[in-house]
Structure formats: structure tokens, C-alpha cells
N, C-alpha and C positions, 0 to 999 in steps of 0.2 A: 423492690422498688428502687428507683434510679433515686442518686444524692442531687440535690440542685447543688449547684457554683456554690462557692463559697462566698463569692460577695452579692448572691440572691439571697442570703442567710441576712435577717435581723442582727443589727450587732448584738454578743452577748452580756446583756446586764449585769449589775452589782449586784449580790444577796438583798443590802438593802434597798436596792431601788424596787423590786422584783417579789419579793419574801424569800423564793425558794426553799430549802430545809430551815433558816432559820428563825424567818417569820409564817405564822399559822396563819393560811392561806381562809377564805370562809368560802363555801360552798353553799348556794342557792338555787332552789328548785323550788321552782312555783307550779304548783296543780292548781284543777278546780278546786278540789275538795279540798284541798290542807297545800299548806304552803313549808317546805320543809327547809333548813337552815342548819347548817357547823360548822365545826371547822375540821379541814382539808385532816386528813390521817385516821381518823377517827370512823368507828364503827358504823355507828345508826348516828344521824342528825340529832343534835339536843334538841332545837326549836321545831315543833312541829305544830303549827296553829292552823284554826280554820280560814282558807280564804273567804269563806263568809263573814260579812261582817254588818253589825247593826246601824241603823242611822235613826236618831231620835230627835224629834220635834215634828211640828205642823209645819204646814207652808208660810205660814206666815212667819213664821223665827226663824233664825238659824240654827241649822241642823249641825246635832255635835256626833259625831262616827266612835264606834264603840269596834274593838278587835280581842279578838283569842275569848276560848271557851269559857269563860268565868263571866264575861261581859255579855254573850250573846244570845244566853240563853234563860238572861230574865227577863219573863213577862210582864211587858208596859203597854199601852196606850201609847200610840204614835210612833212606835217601835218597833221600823224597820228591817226586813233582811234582805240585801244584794251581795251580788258578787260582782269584781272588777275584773272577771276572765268572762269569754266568752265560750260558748260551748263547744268550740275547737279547739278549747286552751291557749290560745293566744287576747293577748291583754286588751281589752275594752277600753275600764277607765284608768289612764295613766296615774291621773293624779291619787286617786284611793291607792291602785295597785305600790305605788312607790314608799304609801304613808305602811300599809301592810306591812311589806316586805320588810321598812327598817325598823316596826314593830318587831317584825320574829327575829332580828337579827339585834338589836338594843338589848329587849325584852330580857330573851333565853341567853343572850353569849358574849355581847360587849361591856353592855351598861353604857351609861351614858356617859360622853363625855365632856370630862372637866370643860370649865367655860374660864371665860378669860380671868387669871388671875388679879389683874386690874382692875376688878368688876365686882370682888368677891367681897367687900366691902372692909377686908384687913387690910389695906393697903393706902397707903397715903395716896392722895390723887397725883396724878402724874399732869402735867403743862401740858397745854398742847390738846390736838384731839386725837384720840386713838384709832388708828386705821382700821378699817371695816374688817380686808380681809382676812389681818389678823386673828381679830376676834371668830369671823369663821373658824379660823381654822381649827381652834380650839373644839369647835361646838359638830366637825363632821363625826361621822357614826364608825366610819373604814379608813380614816386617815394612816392607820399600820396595817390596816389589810387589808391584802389583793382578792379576787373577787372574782371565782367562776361561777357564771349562772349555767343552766340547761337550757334549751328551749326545743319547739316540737321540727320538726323536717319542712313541716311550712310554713313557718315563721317570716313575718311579710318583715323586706329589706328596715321598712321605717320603725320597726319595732327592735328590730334588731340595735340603730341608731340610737334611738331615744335608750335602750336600756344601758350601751353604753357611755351615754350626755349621764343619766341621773349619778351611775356607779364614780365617774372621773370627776364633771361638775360637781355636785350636791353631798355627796358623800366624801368624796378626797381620796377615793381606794388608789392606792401606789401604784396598781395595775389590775386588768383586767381580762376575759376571756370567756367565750361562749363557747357550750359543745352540744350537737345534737342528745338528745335524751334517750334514743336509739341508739347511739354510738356508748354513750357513759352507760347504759343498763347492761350494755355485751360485757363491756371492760369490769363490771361489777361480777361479770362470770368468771371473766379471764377470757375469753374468746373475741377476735380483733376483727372474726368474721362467724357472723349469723345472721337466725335469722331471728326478730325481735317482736315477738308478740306480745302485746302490752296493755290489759286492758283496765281500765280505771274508771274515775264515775262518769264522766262525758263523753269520753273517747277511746274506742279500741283502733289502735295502731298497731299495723305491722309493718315494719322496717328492715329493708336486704340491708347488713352493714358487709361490707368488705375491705380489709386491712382499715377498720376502724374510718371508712367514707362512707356516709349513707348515701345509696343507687337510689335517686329525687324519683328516679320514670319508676321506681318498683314501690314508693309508700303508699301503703293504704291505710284510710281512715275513714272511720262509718262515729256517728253520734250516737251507735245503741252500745251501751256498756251498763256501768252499776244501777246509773240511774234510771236507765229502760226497766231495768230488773225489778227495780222499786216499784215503776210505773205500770208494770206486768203483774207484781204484787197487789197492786191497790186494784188493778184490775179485777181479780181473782177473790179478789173479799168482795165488792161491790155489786160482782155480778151471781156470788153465792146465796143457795137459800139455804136460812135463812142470811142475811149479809152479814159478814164478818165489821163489828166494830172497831174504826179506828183510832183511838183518845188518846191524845200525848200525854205525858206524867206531871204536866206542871198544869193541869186541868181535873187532877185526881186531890182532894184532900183525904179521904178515906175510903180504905175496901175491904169486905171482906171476903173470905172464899167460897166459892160456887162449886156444883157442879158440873164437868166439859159439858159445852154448849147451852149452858142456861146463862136466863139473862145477868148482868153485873147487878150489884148490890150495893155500889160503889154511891158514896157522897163526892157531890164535882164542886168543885170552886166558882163560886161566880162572882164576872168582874163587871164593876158599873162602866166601865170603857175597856173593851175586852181587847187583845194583841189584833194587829192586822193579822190577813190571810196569810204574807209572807214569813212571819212568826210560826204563825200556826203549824204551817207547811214542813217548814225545818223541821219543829218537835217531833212531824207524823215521820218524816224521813227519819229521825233518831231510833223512834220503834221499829223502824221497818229496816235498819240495819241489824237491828239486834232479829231481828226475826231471818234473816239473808245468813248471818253468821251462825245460827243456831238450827232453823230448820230446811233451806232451802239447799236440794241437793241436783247436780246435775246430772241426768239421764247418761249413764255408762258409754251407746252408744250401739255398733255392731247391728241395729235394728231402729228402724223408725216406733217415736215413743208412740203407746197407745193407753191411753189411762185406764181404759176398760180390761183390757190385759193383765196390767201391772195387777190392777183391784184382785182382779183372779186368781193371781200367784203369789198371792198372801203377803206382798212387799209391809213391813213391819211400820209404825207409824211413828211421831214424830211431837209431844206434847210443846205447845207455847201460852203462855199468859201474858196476856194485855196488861196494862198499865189499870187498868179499873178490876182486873180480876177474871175476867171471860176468859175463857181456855177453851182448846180444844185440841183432838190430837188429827196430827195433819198427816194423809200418806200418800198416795201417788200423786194429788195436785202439788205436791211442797216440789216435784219435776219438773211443772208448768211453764215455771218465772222464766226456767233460763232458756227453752227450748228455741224462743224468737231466735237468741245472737249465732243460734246455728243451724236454724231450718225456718226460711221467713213465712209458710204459714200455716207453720206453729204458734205464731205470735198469737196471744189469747187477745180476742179485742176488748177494749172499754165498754160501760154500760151505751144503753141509745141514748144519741143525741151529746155524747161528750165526742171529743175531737181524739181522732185515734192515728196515733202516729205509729205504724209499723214497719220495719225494715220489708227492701226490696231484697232480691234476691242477691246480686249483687253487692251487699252490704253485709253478709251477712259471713262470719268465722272465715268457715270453711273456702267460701269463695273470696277472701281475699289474701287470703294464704295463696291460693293459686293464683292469683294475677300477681303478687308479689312474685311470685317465683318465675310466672312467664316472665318478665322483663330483666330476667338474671342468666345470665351465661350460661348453655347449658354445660359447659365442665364444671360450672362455680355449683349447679346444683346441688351435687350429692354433700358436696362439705358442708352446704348450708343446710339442708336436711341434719346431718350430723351435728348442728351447733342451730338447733333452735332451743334459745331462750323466752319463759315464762314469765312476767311479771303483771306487776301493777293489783290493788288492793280487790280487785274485785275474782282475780286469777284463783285469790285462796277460800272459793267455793266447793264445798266440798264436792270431790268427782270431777271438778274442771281439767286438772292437767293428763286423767285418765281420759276426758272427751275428745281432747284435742289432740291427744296419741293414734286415737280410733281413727281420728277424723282423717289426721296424715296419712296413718296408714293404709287407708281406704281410699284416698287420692292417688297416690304414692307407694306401691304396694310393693317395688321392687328396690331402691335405693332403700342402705341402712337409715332410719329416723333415730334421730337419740334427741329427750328432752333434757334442759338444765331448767329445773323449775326447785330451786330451795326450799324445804321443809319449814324453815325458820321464819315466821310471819314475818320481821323486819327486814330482812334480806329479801324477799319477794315485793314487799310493799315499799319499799324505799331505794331499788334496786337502782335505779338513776341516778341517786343525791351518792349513793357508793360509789359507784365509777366515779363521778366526778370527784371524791372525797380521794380514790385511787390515782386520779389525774392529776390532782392537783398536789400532792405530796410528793411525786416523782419528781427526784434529781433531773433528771432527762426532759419532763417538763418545763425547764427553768428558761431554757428560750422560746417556749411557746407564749407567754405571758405578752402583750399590749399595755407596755409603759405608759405611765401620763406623758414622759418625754416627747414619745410617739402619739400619744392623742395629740397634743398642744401642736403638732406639728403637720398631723395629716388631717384631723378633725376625724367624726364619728363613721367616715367612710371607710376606716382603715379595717372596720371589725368584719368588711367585707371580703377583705386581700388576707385577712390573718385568721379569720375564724370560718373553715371551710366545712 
């Protein structure tokens, strides 16, 4: 790659204005599902909380917002659950989204900070009135630390702005800097160019990164990911005979053991103002993770699935128990769930009469692997072939990265294909918030950083000339 000028270069900053090596840099990545937070060097994120979050009261009160897993998962009356992302991953409501964020970041890794000495009521009163912004400045969150978030490939310009206003405004971070989550998941491999399969609860992406730029004409993004799989889950019990029960655990006071497929024996809790549906909802999603994690496997590939088949060829089975005690053992449906995100109609549909949202063709894995790749160079192809990257928390279903081996290689039969898909549940699932944690610890990143100097002087547009 060509050097620009030297006087197109950023002047280079002070350690202290900057962090560099000797202030700990913080690193934030917001998903739907969890919102992950640490600091720059460092392994796996210490903060990792649900971006789901509670909001309690009627309409007639004010409503007080409840954050992180201890908080959200007790059942009230009038007790709320939203999220402030929207189901493309880009931020909804600013004002929650900002209150989150400096939740996981106070919370897990700062603490709060000291408030004005002045104030603290050992001190003799001082003359005078004490200046405001003084007193802020005591009370910001990032006042010693600089500040890389992640965000997705389509990250609309105004989000971009406002998340750089909150980090320099409201916070005090000494510096700042945004990187695609495409670009930081490759760098969590070590490869500067790939290709980035990514799929998580809301959103499967895949991302041409090359010399660490993501190619905009080559992202693709489909809405079927974890949470389709859940939603192919509920499917699949709903539409079973008899119907598979599904009771979340804080609706269970007592059970005892059954035999597979007979009814539960379970005592339920009853409440005289029982949680909203959006409560409810969460809880069923808690089961139906533990059920995604423990029995739902994906179909190898090499041949279109047939359930009637599988049955034939004595594929072995799969025991789950419910939260009230119903059990059963599951064997070629436990393939079902995931078949939609790679062959659209396989998508199993909803009972009648529910609203059944299934992937087009065009949406679906396989097919957007290949339109990422059409809009890529074809000399750039083979190396990206060579350097495709696996991530995101829904990737570590069992059989997934052999699926998408298959899949390549049946697209792509003649170039070499090599996966980087880590073994290591956190490094797969955190593989974004890594690279950035990689990026931002580097010596050599120390003039990538966006000074407050530099905000104060170009304002929040600047994040569009420096964060490419």
C-alpha cells in the first residue's frame, strides 16, 4: 500500500493525550444479545452483560430501567423487557443504549468515579460558587480512557457521530475510534484479509475484509441467525404431536421425575399479577438456549437433509429436560432448527394462523457467501477462500463449521478453502471485542486514535475522515 505525505498524517500525540502503551485503552462492542466491554490487551472482555434490559412501572409512573443479569431476570408485575439495538445491530434508542453501555463499562472495569472533593462534605466550604464543569469532570466514566467501539459495515453516518458526541462529550474519553467488527474479527485471527462469516443472534454477516478495509459492494446481511433458530425451535415443538411444552424455570416451584414423553408432575407458581409477555418471552428464550447448546445439531451436509432417512439410518438420539421435568429424547428433528440459515425451504414453518417469517433464497448462508465473493477481485478470490473466518456465538453449534466447509466446497470445488473457526468458545464468541482488544494495544496504533483536541476542533465529522 502507498505511504500518504507526511503532512496528510495526523500530528503524532503524547502517551498522555492518546493512552497508547501506557494508559489502558477500553474496548466496546455492542451486540444484540450481550454487550461486551475491557480493556485493550487483554484476553476475553471482563464485562459482558445482556443488552437486554428491564423497565419497570405502569404508564402512569415513571418508569425506572433495570441492566445486567441479576436485575433482569426477576419476575414482577409491570416488568418490562427491550432492547436499544435494532435487529440489524445498529442502535435504536440512544438514550438507554448510552445508559447500558456505561453500565458494562462503570459496572465490570472502572467504578465510579470520585465526585468533586468539594462536595464530599470533609471540607470546609469554599467562597465563591464552584464551577460546573469542574465538577463534571470529576463525575465522567472515561476521563483516563481512550475508547474503541466496533460497529457493523452499515453503520448509518449519524450513529457513527452521536457515538463519537457521547464517548468525548458525556464521558471525557481522552480519545477515541471506531473499527468495523468485520475488520477487528479478522485481526482476532491475525489475517488482514478474509473472508468474515459472522453469525450471531440477529444477524448473519459476511464481510470481504482486504488489507484490514471492508469491500461495502461485497457485505451481506440476512436477519436469520440464533434467533431464527430459536424461532424454528418453538416451531418444531408447537407443531409436534403430542406438543412439546415450553415453561420457563422461574414459573416452576416444584418437579419431580417423569418418564420420556409423559406428562410433567411439576407444581407452577402462581402469580396474582403475573410478568408481561415480554418477560415471559426472554425466560422461554433462556430454555431454548440451553436446548440449541446441548441438542440441536447441524446436518453435515454433502446431501440435501431428509428426516425420513436420517430415521432409517439409526442416527442416535439426543435426551433434554424442561424446566417442569418433561423429557424426551430428540433424534433427526434436533437437524431441523438450523436447516432454514442454509437451505430456505427447509425453513420448518409456524403452527396456522401464526405469522411465519422464513428466509428467501437469497438470504440464506450459502448464497451469500457467493455474492460476497462476486463483488471481490477475482485474483483476490483464492486468498480469501484461504482466510475465511468463523465467528459469532451461534457459529458454536454443533456441526456448523463442518457445514460451511461442505458448503464452500461445493460452491468452490477448485480453489484451496481453509477455515479459521477457534475451538475455544470465547475466542469464537468474542472474536470482535479481540481484535479490537489487538488494535488497540498496538504501539503502531498510537496515531490512529481521534484526540479530543481533534474533536474540539473538527466536531463529530471527523470520525468520518479518520475511522474508514
Amino acid at each position: 500500500m502507498a505511504t500518504a505525505p507526511a503532512s496528510s498524517m495526523p500530528p503524532v500525540p503524547s502517551t498522555a493525550e492518546y493512552g497508547g502503551d501506557e494508559v489502558s485503552a477500553l474496548v466496546l462492542d455492542p451486540g444484540y444479545s450481550t454487550t461486551r466491554a475491557g480493556f485493550a490487551g487483554e484476553d476475553v472482555p471482563k464485562s459482558v452483560v445482556p443488552t437486554y434490559y428491564g423497565k419497570h412501572g405502569s404508564e402512569s409512573s415513571k418508569f425506572k430501567l433495570f441492566f445486567g443479569d441479576n436485575s433482569i431476570h426477576n419476575p414482577a408485575a409491570d416488568f418490562y423487557i427491550h432492547n436499544p439495538m435494532s435487529s440489524d445491530s445498529t442502535v435504536e434508542d440512544w438514550e438507554v443504549a448510552k445508559q447500558l453501555w456505561e453500565y458494562s463499562i462503570v459496572s465490570r472495569l472502572t467504578g465510579q468515579r470520585p465526585g468533586d472533593p468539594s462536595k464530599n462534605g470533609l471540607n470546609d466550604a469554599q467562597e465563591g460558587d464552584v464551577k460546573m464543569e469542574d465538577v463534571e469532570e470529576f463525575e465522567r466514566p472515561l476521563a483516563e480512557s481512550p475508547l474503541l467501539m466496533t460497529e457493523p459495515a452499515w453503520n448509518p453516518p449519524k450513529s457513527r457521530e452521536k457515538a463519537i458526541e457521547i464517548a468525548m462529550e458525556e464521558w471525557g474519553a481522552p480519545a477515541f475510534f471506531m473499527v468495523k467488527d468485520g475488520v477487528s474479527a479478522a485481526f482476532s485471527a491475525g489475517k488482514p484479509t478474509a473472508l468474515v462469516i459472522d453469525i450471531g443472534a440477529a444477524t448473519t454477516k459476511v464481510t470481504p475484509v482486504v488489507d484490514g478495509i471492508v469491500l461495502k459492494k461485497g457485505v451481506q446481511k440476512s436477519p436469520f441467525a440464533g434467533n431464527f433458530v430459536s424461532q424454528q425451535i418453538r416451531n418444531i415443538f408447537s407443531t409436534s404431536q403430542p406438543t412439546v411444552p415450553l415453561v420457563p424455570h422461574y414459573m416452576v416451584q416444584a418437579k419431580v421425575p417423569v418418564d420420556a414423553g409423559q406428562p410433567s408432575q411439576a407444581t407452577y407458581k402462581s402469580f396474582a399479577n403475573p410478568p408481561p409477555d415480554s418477560f415471559r418471552r426472554l425466560q422461554e428464550d433462556r430454555v431454548l438456549l440451553e436446548f440449541k447448546e446441548s441438542v440441536v445439531q447441524v446436518w453435515p451436509g454433502g446431501s440435501r437433509f431428509n428426516e425420513d432417512q436420517v430415521r432409517q439410518s439409526g442416527v442416535g438420539g439426543r435426551p433434554f429436560e424442561m424446566p417442569d421435568g418433561w423429557n424426551q429424547v430428540f433424534g433427526p428433528e434436533r437437524f431441523k432448527a438450523t436447516e432454514g440459515l442454509f437451505d430456505a425451504k427447509q425453513a420448518v414453518p409456524g403452527p396456522e394462523g401464526s405469522s411465519d417469517n422464513r428466509p428467501k433464497p437469497d438470504q440464506t448462508i450459502p448464497a451469500m457467501i457467493q455474492n460476497a465473493l462476486a463483488a471481490v477481485d477475482v485474483d483476490s478470490k483464492p486468498h480469501m477462500l484461504n482466510n475465511v473466518v468463523v465467528t459469532g456465538s451461534s457459529s458454536l453449534l454443533y456441526g456448523f463449521t463442518d457445514r460451511i466447509n461442505a458448503e464452500l466446497q461445493a460452491l468452490f470445488p477448485s480453489p484451496r478453502v481453509r477455515l479459521s473457526a477457534p475451538s475455544n468458545t470465547a475466542e469464537r464468541k468474542f472474536a470482535p471485542w479481540i481484535g479490537g482488544s489487538i488494535l488497540a494495544s498496538l504501539g503502531s496504533f498510537h496515531q490512529m486514535w481521534v484526540s479530543k483536541s481533534e474533536f474540539a476542533e473538527h466536531g463529530s465529522d471527523i470520525v468520518h475522515k479518520r475511522c474508514k
